[in-house]
C-alpha positions in Angstrom: 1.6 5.1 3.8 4.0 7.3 2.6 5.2 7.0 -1.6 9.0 5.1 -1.7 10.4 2.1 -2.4 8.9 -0.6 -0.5 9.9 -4.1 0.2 8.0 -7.4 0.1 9.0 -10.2 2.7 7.4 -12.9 4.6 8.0 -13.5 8.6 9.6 -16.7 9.3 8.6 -17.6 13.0 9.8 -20.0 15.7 8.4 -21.0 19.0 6.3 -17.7 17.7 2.1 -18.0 16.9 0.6 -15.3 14.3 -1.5 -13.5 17.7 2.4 -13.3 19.5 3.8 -11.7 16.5 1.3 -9.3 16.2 1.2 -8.7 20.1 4.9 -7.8 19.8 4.4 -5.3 17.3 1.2 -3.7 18.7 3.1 -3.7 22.5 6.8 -2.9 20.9 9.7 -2.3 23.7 12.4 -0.1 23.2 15.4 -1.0 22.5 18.8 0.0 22.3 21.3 -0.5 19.4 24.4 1.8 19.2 23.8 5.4 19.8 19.5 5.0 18.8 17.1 3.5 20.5 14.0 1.9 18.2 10.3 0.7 18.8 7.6 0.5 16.7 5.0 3.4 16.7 1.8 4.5 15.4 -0.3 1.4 15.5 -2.8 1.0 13.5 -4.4 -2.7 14.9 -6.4 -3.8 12.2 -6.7 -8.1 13.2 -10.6 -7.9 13.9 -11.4 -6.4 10.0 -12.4 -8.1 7.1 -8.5 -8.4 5.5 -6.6 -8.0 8.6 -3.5 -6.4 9.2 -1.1 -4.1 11.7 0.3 -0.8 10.1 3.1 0.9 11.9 6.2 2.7 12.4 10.0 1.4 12.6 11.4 4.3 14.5 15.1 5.1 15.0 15.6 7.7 17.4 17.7 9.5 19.4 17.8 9.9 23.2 20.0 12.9 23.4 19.5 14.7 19.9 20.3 17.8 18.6 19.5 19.8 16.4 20.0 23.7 14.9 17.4 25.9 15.6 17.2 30.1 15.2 18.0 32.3 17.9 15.9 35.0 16.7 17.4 37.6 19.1 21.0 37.4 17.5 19.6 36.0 14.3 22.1 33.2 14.4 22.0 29.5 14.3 22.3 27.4 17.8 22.3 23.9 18.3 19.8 22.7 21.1 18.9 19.4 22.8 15.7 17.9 21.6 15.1 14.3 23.6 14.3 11.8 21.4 14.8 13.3 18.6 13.1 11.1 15.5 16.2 10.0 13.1 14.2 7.9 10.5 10.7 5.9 10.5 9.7 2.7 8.0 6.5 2.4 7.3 5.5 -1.4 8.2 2.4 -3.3 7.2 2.2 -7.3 8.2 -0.8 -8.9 7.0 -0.9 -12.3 9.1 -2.9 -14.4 6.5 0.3 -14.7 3.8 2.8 -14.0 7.0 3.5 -11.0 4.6 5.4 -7.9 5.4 5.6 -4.3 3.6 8.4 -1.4 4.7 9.6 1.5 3.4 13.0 2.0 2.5 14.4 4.9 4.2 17.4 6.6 2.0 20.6 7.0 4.3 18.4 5.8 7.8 16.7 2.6 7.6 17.9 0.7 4.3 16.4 -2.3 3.2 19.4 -4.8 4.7 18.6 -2.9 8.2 15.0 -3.2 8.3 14.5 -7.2 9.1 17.7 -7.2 11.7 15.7 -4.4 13.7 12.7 -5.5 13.0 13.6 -9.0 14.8 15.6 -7.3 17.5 12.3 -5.6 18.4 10.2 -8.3 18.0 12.4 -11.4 19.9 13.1 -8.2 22.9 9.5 -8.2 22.9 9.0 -12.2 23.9 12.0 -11.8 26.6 14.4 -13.2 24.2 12.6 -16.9 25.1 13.2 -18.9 22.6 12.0 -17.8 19.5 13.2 -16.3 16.3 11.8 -13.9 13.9 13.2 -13.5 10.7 12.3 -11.2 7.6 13.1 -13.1 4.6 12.6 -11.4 0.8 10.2 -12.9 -1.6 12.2 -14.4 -3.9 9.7 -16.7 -6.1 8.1 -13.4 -8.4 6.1 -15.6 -10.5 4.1 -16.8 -7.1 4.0 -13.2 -6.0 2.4 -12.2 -9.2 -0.5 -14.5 -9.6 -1.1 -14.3 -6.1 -1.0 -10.0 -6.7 -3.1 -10.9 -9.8 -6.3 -12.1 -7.4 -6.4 -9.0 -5.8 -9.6 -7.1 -7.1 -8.4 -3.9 -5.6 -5.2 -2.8 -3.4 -5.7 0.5 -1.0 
């Protein structure tokens, strides 16, 4: 995972089982909010280990990006199309025994009040939308966190 400011935050679930919510972030859909499209990417499916968890991407992309590349012939600057071009990406870990939830702030593309709506967009497009509800919420109790934190004989 790369170094930054990560968040802590359990998933609240309704109509939603732990092997669902993992389903929907291993199998992520696209989706499309605005002018960027997002899914998660780079799965790392980890349920079957000792400690289980799912690493993976929060990607924000663009469908028809652009960006400045060299013309070397005229040694000039050009703008070209690049299709879907890669905006921002939050790390995420979910580790489904604590229904805890690690990602990555992303200065000036995913910010930390971002992260759980697009998170549950992806997530709830992912079950059709049928009746359930995924929501991010921020540890809140520290004093819980840190004894739990505290039983940890190592962290990787």
């Amino acid at each position: 995972m790369r170094k930054g400011r990560y968040y802590l935050g359990r998933v609240v679930k309704i109509n939603l089982d732990q092997d669902g919510l993992m389903n929907a972030i291993a199998n992520a859909p696209i989706i499309t909010i605005g002018k960027f499209d997002w899914t998660i990417t780079d799965i790392e499916d980890n349920r079957g280990a000792e400690f289980p968890y799912i690493f993976g991407k929060l990607s924000k992309y663009a469908k028809d990006g652009h960006a400045k590349v060299i013309d070397e012939v005229s040694r000039s600057q050009i703008n070209a199309d690049v299709p879907n071009l890669l905006e921002a990406s939050s790390s995420v870990v979910y580790l489904p025994e604590f229904s805890g939830i690690a990602f990555l702030h992303v200065w000036n593309g995913i910010q930390e009040d971002v992260f759980p709506r697009r998170f549950k967009s992806v997530v709830e497009a992912a079950c059709d939308g049928s009746m359930v509800a995924c929501d991010v919420e921020p540890i809140c109790d520290y004093r819980a966190l840190t004894s739990r934190l505290q039983m940890l004989s190592h962290f990787t």
